[in-house]
Structure formats: C-alpha cells, structure tokens
N, C-alpha and C positions, 0 to 999 in steps of 0.2 A: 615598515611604514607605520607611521603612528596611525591612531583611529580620528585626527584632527584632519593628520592630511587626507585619509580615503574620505572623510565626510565632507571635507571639499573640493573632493575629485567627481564624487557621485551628484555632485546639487551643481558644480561645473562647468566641470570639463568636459568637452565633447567626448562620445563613443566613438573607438576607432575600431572597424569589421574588419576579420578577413579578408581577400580577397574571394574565397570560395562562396562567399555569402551573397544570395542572391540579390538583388533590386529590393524582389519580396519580402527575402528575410529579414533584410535592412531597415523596410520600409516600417515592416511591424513591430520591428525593436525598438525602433523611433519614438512610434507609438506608443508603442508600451510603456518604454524610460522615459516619455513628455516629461521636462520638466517642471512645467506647468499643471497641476493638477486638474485644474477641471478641464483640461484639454486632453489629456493623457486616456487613453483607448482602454477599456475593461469594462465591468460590469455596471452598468446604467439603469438607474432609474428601472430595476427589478430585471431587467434584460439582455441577454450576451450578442444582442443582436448586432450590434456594430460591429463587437468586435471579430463574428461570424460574416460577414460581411466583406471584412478585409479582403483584396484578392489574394495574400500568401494560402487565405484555406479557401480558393476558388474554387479547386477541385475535391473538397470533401460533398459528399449526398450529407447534409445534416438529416434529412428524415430517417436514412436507413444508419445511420451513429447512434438516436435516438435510440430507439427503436432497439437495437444489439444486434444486429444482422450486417452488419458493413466485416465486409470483409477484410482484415487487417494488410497492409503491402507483405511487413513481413512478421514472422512467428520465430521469436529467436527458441533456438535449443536450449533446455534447460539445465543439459549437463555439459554443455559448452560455456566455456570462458572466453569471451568477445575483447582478449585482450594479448598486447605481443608478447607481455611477460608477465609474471606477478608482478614485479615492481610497480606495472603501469593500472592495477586496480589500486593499489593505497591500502589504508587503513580504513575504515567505516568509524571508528572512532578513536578521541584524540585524549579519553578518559585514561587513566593507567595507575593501580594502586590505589584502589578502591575496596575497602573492606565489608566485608557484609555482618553487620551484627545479628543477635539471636530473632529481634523481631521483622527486622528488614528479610532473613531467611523464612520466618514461617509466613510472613506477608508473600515470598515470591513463590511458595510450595503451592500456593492455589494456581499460577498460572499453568497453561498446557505449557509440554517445554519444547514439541515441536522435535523431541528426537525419536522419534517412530519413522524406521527404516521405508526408504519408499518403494521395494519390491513390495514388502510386505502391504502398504497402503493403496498401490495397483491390484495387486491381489483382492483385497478386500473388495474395490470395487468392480472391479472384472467379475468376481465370481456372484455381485450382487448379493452380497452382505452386508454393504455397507448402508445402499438402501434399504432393507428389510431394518437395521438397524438404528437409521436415519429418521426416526417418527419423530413429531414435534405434537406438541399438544393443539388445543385452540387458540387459534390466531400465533401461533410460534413461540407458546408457553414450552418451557422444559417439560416433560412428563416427569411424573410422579417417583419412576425408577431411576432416575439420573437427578434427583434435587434432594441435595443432603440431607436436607432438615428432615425427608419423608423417609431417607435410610433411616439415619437417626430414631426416628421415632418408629420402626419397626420392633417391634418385642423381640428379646436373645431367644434365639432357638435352641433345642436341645441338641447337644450331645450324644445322645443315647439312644442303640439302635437296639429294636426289641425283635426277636426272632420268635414266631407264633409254630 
C-alpha cells in the first residue's frame, strides 16, 4: 500500500475494532483517533484530566498510580517469552548492513553495553554491594571517583615496591 493511500485511509476512513473490544475500548479510541483535532481527547490545556476521566480507566485509583504504590494486575516474568513462537516476536528492527566506522565506534565505546550477566547483577545486589557502591554526590552529581576527567587528572603512580 502506497503512503498516499494509508494517508487517506488515516484522515478517512472509519476504524473497524475487533470484536473482543470493549464498548470502552472503542469508545476511547474514538476518542483518541477524533478526527477532528480540537475534539480529539489527550492532553488539554496543561491537563490529562479528561482524558483520566474516560470511563475505559474508571477503575484505575489515580492517587495511588501517582504516587507508585498501585499495585500492578499483572508482573510479567522476565525470562519468559509471552509468545507461541519466535516467529510471532519479529524483528525489533528493520535496519540490516549497517557498517560502523572508526569514529561512530569510539562514539559508541562510551556507552554501558548492558552485557553484564544477571546472576552476577543479583548478586551484587542481594549481597548489598551494589548499594554500598551506588553513592551519588550532591543533588545526584557523579562523585569524583567515577568522572573521567578526575581519574584523568590523578598523578601516574609508581611502580615501585620498596622493601624496608
């Protein structure tokens, strides 16, 4: 489908829902998708109130959401895969033969890379390392021993062990 005709399919042509879809769900998709912009339900004039309002989130407690104490329905497994097959996760990305040059590499060497084992990072915090470890400076400054510039600027130590 060309990008002509989805763009006026999206300004349109009606949404056609599931069947499984509630009243509710319908109702705030509606909403949502108004055509019509200043009719269309979201964030107003500095406020999510309306769209808090809707009754699809009649049964959210907004105060205890705020707040971080609402209890979530459900807490999926993190080493479960919530799917029939691999086929049915996909791709994450649609990128492929992508070459990384010398300064594109030393630009992504600064990032974390996020492959630190997670026994290993249970560990750390289980045994309360991780907090003893975890200091930030004032107001959530890096301290002094984790900012390069202040390794950097530490004098070369010696080498040289002297036996008295």
């Amino acid at each position: 489908v060309e990008n002509k005709v989805v763009k006026k399919r999206i300004l349109n042509d009606p949404v056609a829902y599931p069947e499984k879809f509630s009243e509710k769900a319908k109702s705030i998709c509606e909403a949502l998708l108004c055509k019509t912009v200043d009719q269309r339900l979201g964030f107003k004039n500095g406020s999510c109130d309306e769209l808090r309002a809707h009754p699809f989130f009649s049964e959210i407690n907004w105060m205890k959401l705020n707040e971080g104490i609402l209890v979530p329905p459900f807490v999926p497994d993190s080493k479960t895969v919530y799917a029939k097959d691999l086929d049915a996760v996909g791709a994450f990305s649609t990128v492929k033969g992508v070459t990384l040059d010398d300064p594109d590499k030393e630009f992504f060497d600064e990032f974390a890379s996020g492959n630190i084992p997670i026994p290993w990072q249970e560990e750390m915090i289980e045994t309360g390392i991780y907090g003893e470890l975890n200091l930030w400076g004032v107001g959530g400054a890096l301290p002094n021993d984790l900012r390069r510039e202040s390794i950097l600027e530490q004098p070369p130590k010696s080498s040289t062990c002297c036996l008295s």
